[in-house]
N, C-alpha and C positions, 0 to 999 in steps of 0.2 A: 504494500500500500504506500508506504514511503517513495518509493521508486516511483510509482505512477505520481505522486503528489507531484514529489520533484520536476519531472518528467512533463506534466502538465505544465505547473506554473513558469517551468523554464520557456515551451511553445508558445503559454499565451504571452508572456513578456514581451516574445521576442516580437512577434505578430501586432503587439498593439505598442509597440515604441514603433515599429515600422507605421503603423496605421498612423498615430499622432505624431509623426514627422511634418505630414502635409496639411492644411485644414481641410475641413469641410469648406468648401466653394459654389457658389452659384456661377460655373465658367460663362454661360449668358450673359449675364452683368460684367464681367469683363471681357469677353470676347466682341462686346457690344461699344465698349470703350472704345476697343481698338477696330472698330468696325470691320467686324469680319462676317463676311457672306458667303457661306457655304465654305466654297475651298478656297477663297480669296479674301485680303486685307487690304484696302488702303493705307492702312499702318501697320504694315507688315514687318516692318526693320523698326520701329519703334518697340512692336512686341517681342521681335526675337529678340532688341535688343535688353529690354527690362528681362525677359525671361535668363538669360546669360547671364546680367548681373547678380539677379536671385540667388542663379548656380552657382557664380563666383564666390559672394560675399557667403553664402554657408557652406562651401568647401571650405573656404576659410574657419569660419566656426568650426568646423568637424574637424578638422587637424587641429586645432587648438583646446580640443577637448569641453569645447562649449555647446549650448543646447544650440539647436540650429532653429530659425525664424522662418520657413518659406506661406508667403502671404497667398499662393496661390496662381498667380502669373505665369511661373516657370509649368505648374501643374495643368492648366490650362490652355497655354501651348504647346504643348507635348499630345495632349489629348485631341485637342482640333489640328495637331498635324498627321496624330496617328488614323484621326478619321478621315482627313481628305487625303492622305496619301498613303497611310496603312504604310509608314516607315518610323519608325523610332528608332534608326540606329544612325539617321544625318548627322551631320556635325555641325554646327552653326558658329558663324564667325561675328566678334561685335564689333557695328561696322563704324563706331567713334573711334576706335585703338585698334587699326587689322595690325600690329603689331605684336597682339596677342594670339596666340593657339587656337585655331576652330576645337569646339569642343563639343562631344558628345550629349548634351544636357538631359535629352532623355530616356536616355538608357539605363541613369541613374534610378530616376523617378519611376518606370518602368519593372527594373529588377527590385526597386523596393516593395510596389504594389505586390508582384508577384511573390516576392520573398514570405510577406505580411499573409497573404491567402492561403499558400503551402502552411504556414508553421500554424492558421487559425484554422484549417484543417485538418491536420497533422492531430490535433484533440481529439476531434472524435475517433479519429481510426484508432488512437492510441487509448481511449476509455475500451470499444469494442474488444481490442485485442484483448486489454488485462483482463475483461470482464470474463472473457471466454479464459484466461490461464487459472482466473479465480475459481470458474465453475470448475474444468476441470480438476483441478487440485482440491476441493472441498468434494466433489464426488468419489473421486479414489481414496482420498483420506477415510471419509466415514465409511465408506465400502470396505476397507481394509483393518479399520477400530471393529467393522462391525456391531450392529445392536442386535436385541433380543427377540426382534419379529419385525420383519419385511414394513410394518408401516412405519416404525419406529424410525424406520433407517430412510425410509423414504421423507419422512417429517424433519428428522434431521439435515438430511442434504436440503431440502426446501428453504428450514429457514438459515441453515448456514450460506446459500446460493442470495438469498435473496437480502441479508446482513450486508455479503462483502461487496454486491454488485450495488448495494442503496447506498453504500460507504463512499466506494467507488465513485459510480456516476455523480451521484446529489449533491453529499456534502463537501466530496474536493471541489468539486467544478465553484459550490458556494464561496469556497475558503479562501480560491486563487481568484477568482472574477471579483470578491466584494472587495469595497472601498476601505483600506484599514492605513490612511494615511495619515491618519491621526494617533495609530496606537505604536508600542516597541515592538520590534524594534526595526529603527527606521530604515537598515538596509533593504529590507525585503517588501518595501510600498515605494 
């Protein structure tokens, strides 16, 4: 049970510090800034260019071991390029300083979404699995303790199955999901 606890709250960490990297956006509302229609922009170099800076300024954070701030811009042009051209691996240049590196910007944002759904995924495969090493181990256990009459031994495995798996699923999922950023100890919130 420790293992699965662990095991959990390691997945969902990792998944929701991915997820709370980006905001929540209305990309509409900014895509409307930069007036984009369909697969075209009027202010097309204006967007790529704030989108770049976004990437630049919290790469910088990130190697500096600071939280990172993206406002959404860089998130929303990755998404309306991924949709009108179904490429996220361009590289974009900012066109005030081409003295700088064309960079990748969303590939980033990209392998993080995808990182974040794998490891918030990765949960339930990983309760199903222990649930089923649980059953099996509490069936062969009491099977092999042996009881006094066939129901006895059938009542046992039921509620010993039904103990480890309500452990399991319910109250870890509660323990690692709930808010406990207010109690000790503060590494693990």
């Amino acid at each position: 049970m420790c293992v699965s606890a662990t095991i959990i709250f390691v997945c969902t960490n990792i998944s929701l510090s991915l997820k709370f990297k980006y905001p929540a956006v209305t990309c509409g509302l900014i895509n409307d800034d930069y007036s984009v229609q369909g697969n075209v922009s009027s202010e097309f170099q204006s967007y790529q260019d704030d989108a770049i800076k976004e990437y630049l300024i919290n790469k910088e954070y990130e190697t500096a071991g600071k939280p990172t701030h993206f406002t959404g811009v860089m998130q929303c042009f990755c998404d309306w390029r991924k949709d009108s051209l179904d490429a996220t691996d361009m590289t974009y240049a900012l066109s005030i300083d081409p003295s700088l590196e064309p960079v990748s910007i969303c590939q980033l944002y990209t392998a993080d979404k995808l990182k974040s759904k794998i490891f918030g995924q990765s949960v339930a495969f990983i309760i199903i699995i222990v649930n089923l090493i649980l059953k099996t181990v509490i069936i062969k256990g009491i099977t092999w303790v042996g009881e006094d009459t066939n129901s006895e031994q059938l009542s046992s495995i039921t509620n010993g199955v039904f103990a480890a798996q309500f452990f399991n699923t319910g109250f870890l999922l509660l323990l690692v999901n709930g808010n406990m950023t207010e109690h000790q100890p503060k590494f693990l919130t």
